[in-house]
C-alpha positions in Angstrom: -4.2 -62.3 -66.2 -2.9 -62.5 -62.5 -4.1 -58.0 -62.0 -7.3 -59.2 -64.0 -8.3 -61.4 -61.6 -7.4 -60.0 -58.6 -9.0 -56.4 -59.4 -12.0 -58.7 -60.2 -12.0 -61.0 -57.2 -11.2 -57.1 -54.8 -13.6 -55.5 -56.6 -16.4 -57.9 -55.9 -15.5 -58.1 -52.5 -15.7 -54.6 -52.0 -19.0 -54.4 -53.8 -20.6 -56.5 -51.1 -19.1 -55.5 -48.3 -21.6 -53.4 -46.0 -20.9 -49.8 -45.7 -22.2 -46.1 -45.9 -22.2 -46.2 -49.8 -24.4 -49.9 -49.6 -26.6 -48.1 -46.7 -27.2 -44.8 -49.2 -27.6 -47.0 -52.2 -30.0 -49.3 -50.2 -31.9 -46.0 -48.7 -31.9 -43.9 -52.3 -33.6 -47.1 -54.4 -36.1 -47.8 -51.7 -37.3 -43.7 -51.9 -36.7 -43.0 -55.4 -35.7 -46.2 -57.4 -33.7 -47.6 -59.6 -32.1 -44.9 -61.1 -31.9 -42.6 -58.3 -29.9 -45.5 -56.6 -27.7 -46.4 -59.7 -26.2 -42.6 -59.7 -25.5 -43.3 -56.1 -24.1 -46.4 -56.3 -21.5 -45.1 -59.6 -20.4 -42.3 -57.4 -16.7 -44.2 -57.0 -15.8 -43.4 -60.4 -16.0 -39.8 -59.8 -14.6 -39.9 -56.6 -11.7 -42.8 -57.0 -9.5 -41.3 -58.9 -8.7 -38.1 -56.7 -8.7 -40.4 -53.5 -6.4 -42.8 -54.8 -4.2 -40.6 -56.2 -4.4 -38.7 -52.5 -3.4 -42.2 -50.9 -0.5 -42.6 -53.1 1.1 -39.4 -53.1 -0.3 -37.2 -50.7 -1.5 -39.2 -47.5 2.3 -40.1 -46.3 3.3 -36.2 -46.2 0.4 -35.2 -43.9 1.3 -34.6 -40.3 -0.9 -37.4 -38.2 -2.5 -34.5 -36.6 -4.5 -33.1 -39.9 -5.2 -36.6 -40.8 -6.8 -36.8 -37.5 -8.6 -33.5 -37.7 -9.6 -34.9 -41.5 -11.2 -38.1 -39.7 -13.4 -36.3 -37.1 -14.4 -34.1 -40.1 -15.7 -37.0 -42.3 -17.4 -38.9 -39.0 -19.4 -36.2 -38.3 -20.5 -35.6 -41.6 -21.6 -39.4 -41.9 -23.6 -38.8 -38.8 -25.1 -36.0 -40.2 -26.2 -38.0 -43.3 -27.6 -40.5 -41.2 -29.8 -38.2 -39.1 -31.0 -36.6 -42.4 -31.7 -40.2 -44.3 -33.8 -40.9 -40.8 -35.6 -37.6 -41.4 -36.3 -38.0 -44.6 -38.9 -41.1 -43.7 -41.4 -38.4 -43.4 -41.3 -37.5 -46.9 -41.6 -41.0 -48.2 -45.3 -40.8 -49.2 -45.1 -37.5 -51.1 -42.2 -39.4 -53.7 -43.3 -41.0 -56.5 -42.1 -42.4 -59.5 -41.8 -40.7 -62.9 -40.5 -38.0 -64.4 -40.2 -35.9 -60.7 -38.0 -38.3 -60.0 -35.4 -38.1 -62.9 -35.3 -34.7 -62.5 -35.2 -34.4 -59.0 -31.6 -34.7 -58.1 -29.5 -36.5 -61.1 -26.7 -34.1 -60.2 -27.4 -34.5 -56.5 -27.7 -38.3 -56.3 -24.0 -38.3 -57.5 -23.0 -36.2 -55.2 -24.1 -37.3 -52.5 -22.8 -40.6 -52.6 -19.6 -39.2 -53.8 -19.8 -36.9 -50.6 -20.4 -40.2 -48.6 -17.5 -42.4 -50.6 -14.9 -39.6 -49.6 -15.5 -39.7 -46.2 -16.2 -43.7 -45.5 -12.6 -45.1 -44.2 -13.1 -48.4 -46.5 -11.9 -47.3 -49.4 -9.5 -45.1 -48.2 -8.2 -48.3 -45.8 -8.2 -50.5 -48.7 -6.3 -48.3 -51.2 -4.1 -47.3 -48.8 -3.0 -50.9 -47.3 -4.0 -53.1 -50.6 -4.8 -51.3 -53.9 -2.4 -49.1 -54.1 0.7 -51.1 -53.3 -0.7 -53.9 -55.9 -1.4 -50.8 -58.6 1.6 -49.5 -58.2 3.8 -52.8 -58.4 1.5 -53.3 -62.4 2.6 -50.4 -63.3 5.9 -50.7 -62.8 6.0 -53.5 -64.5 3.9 -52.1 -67.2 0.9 -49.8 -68.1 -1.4 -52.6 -69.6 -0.9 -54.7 -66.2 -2.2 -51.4 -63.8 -5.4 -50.8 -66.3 -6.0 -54.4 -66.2 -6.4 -54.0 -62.6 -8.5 -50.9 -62.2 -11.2 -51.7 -65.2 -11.9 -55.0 -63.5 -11.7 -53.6 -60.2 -14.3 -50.6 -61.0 -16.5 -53.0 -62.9 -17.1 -55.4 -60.0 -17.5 -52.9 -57.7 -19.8 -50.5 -59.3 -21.7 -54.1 -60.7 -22.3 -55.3 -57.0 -23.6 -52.0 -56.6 -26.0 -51.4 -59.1 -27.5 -55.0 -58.7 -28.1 -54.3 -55.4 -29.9 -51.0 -56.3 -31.8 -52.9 -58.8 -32.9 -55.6 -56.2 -34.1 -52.7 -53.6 -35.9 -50.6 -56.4 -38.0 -53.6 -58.0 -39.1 -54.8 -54.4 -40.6 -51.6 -53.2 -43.5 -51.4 -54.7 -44.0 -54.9 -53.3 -43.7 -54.3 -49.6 -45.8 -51.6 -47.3 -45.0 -48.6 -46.2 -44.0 -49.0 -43.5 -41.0 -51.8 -44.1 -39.6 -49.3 -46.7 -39.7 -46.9 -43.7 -38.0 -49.3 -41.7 -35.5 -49.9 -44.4 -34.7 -46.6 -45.2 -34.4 -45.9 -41.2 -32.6 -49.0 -41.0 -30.2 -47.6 -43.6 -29.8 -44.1 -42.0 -28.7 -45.8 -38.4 -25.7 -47.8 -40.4 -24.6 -44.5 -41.9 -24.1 -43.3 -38.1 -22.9 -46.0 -36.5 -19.9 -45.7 -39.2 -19.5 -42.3 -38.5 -19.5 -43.5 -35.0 -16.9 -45.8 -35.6 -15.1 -43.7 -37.2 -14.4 -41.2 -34.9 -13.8 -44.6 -32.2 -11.2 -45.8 -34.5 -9.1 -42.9 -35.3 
């Protein structure tokens, strides 16, 4: 009960925590709605399971200087998504709703907020200085207690997520233009500024 509620309780507090994977969910419902946003914002159960197992048994046998080298990597590519969800405003009148959209990028939806969920620092801070010591700690103790951490965890987090995509989607067709514009700029700026601090921090 104890791993239930504290995957629950982390995983919410994950979910609303700002960050490049809230900015591209945020900037992905307000161009292309709900569903374009939803694949976005389930990218960290295709990308979770190879970071976490990275930060468990990989991270603490890399020299500091590759992990260092791996940082500037992953802030520049934020920046570089951030500068292209800015340039995308443009295109914003041409997308609509409908089957276009469906098709347009399933596939490439996921993958770009997987792209963005590998290279954001939060969840590699978080499993790295709290979810993994707490995962590994259940499963010593058993199997059961580690699962009934992670399922709670991922639900939360992946919950907060597609809420907030749902939210963003149903109010677009209620504001102009030129607010989704702003939003979607607004978005793009807090995708560099965390590849900015990023490279800062490391």
């Amino acid at each position: 009960m104890t791993e239930f509620l504290t995957g629950l309780t982390l995983g919410l507090a994950a979910g609303l925590a700002p960050g490049p994977l809230s900015a591209l969910t945020v900037t992905t419902s307000l161009k292309r709605g709900f569903g374009a946003g939803a694949r976005v914002a389930m990218s960290p159960l295709v990308t979770d399971v190879p970071l976490v197992a990275t930060v468990v048994f990989v991270i603490a046998a890399v020299p500091d200087m590759w992990v260092s080298r791996l940082s500037v990597a992953g802030a520049v590519a934020l920046v570089g998504l951030g500068v292209w969800e800015i340039a995308s405003v443009r295109l914003l009148h041409r997308e609509h709703e409908g089957p276009g959209d469906a098709a347009g990028g399933t596939s490439a939806d996921l993958l770009k907020g997987a792209v963005v969920n590998m290279l954001s620092p939060h969840p590699w801070l978080f499993w790295a200085s709290v979810g993994a010591p707490i995962l590994v700690t259940a499963w010593r103790q058993s199997p059961g207690r580690a699962v009934a951490f992670v399922v709670p965890f991922y639900v939360s987090l992946v919950g907060v997520k597609l809420v907030l995509a749902g939210v963003v989607a149903a109010s677009r067709t209620r504001i102009s233009q030129r607010t989704r514009s702003g939003l979607v700029v607004a978005g793009g700026l807090l995708l560099i500024v965390a590849g900015i601090a990023l490279l800062v921090a490391r």
